[in-house]
C-alpha positions as CSV (number, residue, x, y, z in Angstrom):
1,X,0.0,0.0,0.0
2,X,1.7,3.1,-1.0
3,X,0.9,6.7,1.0
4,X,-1.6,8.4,-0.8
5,X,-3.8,4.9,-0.6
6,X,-2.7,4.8,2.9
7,X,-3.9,8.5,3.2
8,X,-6.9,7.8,1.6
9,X,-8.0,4.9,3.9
10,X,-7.2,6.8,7.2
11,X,-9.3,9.6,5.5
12,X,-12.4,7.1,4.7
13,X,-12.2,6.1,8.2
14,X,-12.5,9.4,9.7
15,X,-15.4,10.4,7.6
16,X,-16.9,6.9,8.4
17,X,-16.8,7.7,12.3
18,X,-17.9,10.9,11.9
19,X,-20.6,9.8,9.9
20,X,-21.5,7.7,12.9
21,X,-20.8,9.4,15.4
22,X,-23.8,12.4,13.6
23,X,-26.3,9.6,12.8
24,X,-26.0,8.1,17.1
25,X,-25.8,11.4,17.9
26,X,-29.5,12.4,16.1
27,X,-31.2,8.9,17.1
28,X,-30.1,9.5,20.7
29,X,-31.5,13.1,20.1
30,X,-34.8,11.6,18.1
31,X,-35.7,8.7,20.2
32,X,-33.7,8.9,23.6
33,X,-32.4,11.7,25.4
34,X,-33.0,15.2,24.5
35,X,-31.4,18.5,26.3
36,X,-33.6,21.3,27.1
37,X,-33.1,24.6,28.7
38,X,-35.4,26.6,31.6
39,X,-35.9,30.1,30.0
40,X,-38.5,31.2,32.0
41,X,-39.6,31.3,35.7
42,X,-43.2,29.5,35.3
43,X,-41.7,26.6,36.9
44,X,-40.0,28.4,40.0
45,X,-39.6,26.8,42.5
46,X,-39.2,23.3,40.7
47,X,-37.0,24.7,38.0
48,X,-34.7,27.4,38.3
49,X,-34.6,30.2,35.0
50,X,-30.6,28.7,33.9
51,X,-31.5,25.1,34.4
52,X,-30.2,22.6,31.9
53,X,-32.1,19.3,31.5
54,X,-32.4,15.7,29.9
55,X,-35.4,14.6,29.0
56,X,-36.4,11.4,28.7
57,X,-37.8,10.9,25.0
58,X,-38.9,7.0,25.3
59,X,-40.5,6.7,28.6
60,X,-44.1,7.2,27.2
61,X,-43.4,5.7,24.2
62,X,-41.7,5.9,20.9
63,X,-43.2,7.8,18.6
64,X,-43.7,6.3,14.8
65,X,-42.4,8.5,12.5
66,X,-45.3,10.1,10.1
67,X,-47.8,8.9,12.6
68,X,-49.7,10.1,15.5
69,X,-49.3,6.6,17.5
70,X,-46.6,5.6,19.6
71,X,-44.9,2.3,20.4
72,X,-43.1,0.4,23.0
73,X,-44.5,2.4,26.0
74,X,-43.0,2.4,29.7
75,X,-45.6,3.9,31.1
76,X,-48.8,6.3,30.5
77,X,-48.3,10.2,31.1
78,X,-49.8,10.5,34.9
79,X,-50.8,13.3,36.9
80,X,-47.6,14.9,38.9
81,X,-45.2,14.5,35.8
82,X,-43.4,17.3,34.4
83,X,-43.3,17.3,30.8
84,X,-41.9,18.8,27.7
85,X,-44.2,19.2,25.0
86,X,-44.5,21.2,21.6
87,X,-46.5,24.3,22.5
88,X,-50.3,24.2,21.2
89,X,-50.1,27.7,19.6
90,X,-46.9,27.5,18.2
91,X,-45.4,23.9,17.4
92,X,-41.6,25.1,17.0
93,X,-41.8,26.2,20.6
94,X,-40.8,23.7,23.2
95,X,-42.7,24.2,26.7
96,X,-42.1,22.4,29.9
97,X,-45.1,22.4,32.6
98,X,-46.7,20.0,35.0
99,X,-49.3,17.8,34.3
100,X,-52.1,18.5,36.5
101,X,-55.1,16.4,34.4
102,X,-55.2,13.7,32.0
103,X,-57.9,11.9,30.3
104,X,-61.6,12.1,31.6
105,X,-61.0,13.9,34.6
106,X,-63.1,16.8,35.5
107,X,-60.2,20.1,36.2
108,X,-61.5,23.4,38.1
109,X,-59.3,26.5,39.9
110,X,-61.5,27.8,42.6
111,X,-59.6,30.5,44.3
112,X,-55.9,29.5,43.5
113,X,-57.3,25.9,44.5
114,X,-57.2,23.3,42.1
115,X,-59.9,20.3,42.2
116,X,-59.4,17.1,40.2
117,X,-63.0,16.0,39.6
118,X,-64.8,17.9,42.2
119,X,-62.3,17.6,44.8
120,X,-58.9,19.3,45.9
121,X,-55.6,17.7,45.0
122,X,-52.7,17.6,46.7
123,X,-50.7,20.6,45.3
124,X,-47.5,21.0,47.1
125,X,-46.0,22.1,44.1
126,X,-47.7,24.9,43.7
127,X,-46.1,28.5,44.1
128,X,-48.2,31.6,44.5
129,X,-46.2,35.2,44.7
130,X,-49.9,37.2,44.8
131,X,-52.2,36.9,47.6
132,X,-54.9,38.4,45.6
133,X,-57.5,36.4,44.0
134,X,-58.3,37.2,40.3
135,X,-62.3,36.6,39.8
136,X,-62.9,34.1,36.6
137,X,-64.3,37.5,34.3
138,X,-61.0,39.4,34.5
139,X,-58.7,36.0,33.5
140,X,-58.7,32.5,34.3
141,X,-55.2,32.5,36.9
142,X,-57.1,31.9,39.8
143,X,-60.8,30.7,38.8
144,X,-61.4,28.3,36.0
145,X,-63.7,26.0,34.7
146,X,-64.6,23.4,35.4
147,X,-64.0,21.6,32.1
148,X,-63.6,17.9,31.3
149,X,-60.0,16.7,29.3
150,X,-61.0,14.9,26.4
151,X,-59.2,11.8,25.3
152,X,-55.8,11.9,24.2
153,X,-55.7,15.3,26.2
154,X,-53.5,16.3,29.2
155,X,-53.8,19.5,31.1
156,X,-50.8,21.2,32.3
157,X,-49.8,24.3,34.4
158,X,-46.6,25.9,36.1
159,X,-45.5,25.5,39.4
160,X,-45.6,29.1,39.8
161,X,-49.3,29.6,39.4
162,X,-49.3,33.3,39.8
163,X,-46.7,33.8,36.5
164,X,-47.4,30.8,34.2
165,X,-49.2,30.9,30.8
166,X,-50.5,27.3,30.3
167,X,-54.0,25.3,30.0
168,X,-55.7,27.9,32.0
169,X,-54.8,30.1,29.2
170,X,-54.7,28.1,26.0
171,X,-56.4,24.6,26.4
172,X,-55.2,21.7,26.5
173,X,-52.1,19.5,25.0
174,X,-52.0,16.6,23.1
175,X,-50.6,13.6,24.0
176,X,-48.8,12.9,20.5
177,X,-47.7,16.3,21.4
178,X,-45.6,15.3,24.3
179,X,-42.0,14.9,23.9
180,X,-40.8,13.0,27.0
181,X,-40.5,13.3,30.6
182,X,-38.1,16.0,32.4
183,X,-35.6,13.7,33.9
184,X,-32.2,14.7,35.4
185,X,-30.3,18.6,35.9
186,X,-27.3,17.9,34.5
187,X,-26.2,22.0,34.3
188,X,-27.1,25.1,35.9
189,X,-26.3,29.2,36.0
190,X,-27.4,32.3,35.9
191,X,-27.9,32.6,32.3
192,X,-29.0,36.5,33.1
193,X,-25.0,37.1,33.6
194,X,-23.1,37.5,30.1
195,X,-21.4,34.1,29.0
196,X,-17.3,34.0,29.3
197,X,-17.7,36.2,32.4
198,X,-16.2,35.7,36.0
199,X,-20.0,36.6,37.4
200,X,-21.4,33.8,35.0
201,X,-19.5,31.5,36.1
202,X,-19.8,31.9,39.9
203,X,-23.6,31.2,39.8
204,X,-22.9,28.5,38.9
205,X,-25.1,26.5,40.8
206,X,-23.3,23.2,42.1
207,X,-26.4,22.2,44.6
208,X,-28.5,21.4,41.3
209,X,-26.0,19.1,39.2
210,X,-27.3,15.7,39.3
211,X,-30.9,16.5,40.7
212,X,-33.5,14.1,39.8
213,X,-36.7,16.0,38.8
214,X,-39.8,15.5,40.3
């Protein structure tokens, strides 16, 4: 074998791992793991505005490419998870919320309260920075409903109730909609601070690395 064929195998191989290494890299992406970043504070306390996670892409299911059916399931989307999901009014917009309803229940927010078929739920989760209570004619952020999730529906909201714009505001998501289950914080900062900066990177925030979500 003289050097340029030599040159030309080592070359072939290179672009052969690369190749790959692109085509694991975008089935892990597609079907497995995806990253996704906390922009916002609807989620506060849960999530922190700077939060990087992995989300879990086949826990509920994988979906079949073209089709609005999914296969090989773990298990169902249930009430409690936190979810990423393709925003209803704007599908290149990925939005992370909790899932408060699914499927033939019955949701209603009476004063900041929410009931889960006629009675309250246990809502821990829930953050409130307003004491005041919002009547159902000026918005729907504290009184709501009640209206039943149709099939192949979920109903989601923020953790931080008073500063969240979700079902309350525009209906409900659908399953084939949701991308996976919010899984692990594997990064977190102040993204507020300007990147490549001694003040970015001293928030960052060690406490969080590794935090399972719930």
């Amino acid at each position: 074998m003289n050097k340029q064929t030599k040159k030309k195998s080592v070359t072939r191989e290179y672009l052969e791992a690369i190749i790959v290494a692109v085509i694991l890299a975008l089935v892990i992406r597609t079907y497995v793991l995806q990253a996704f970043k906390i922009p916002s504070g609807s989620m506060l306390p849960t999530l922190q505005i700077g939060d990087h996670l992995l989300v879990n892409k086949f826990i509920y299911g994988t979906k079949i490419p073209f089709k609005d059916s999914r296969v090989l399931a773990w298990k169902v989307i249930k009430k409690g998870d936190i979810v990423v999901f393709k925003f209803p009014k704007d599908r290149s917009i990925d939005y992370i919320k909790r899932v408060v309803g699914t499927a033939g229940d019955t949701v209603e927010v009476l004063n900041k309260k929410v009931l889960i078929n006629g009675e309250a739920v246990d809502d821990s989760n829930a953050h409130f920075t307003s004491s005041s209570i919002l009547p159902a004619l000026v918005g729907p952020r504290d009184n709501y409903g009640p209206v039943k999730i149709p099939q192949g529906k979920i109903f989601v909201m923020g953790d931080n109730r008073d500063n969240s714009y979700d079902s309350r505001f525009w209906g409900f998501v659908d399953k084939n909609d949701v991308l996976g289950k919010a899984l692990v914080i594997y990064w977190s900062w102040n993204i507020k601070e300007r990147i490549f900066t001694m003040e970015r990177m001293s928030s960052i925030r060690w406490n969080r690395l590794g935090n399972i979500i719930n």
